[in-house]
Steps between C-alpha positions, in 0.01 A plus 500: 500500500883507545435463858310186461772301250788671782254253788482219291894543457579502854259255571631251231846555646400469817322127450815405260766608810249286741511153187892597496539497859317099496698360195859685657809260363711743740495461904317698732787787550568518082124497488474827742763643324373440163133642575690805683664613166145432316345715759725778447515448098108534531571839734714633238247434211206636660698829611598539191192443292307748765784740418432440115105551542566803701710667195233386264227636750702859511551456076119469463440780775733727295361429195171591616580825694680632173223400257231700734735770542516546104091478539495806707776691331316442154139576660671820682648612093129458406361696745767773456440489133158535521534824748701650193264434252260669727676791592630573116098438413401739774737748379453509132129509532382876512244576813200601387304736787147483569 
């Protein structure tokens, strides 16, 4: 979904440089120049929202890692704790011999 409104971005800023470049008040050379500093203010943005969604991707990543780690550490206490009830049940019961 991000993906999609991150198209439509470009896309609208691509067809508003293209209107821009047909209604220019500047001359050919200012014109260049101008779209030349868009293009690299549009560089700059996209780096750096790809660098933001990257951090939020390794966040997320994280987040989930640590949450299934405390899964299997509290499923691993179970299991231990039921091994101890089962060994202090085994040993308090007397054996009985046929």
């Amino acid at each position: 979904m991000a993906g999609s409104k991150t198209l439509w971005f470009l896309t609208g800023l691509g067809v508003g440089a293209a209107i821009g470049m047909l209604y220019a008040p500047f001359s050919g050379e200012d014109t260049r120049d101008l779209i030349g500093r868009k293009t690299e203010e549009g560089r700059n943005l996209v780096t750096r929202k790809t660098g933001e969604l990257r951090q939020q991707v390794t966040e997320i990543a994280d987040r989930g890692r640590q949450a299934v780690n405390r899964q299997v550490d509290q499923f691993q206490a179970a299991v231990d704790a039921g091994k101890q009830a089962y060994r202090e049940a085994s040993s308090s019961t007397p054996e009985t011999g046929s």
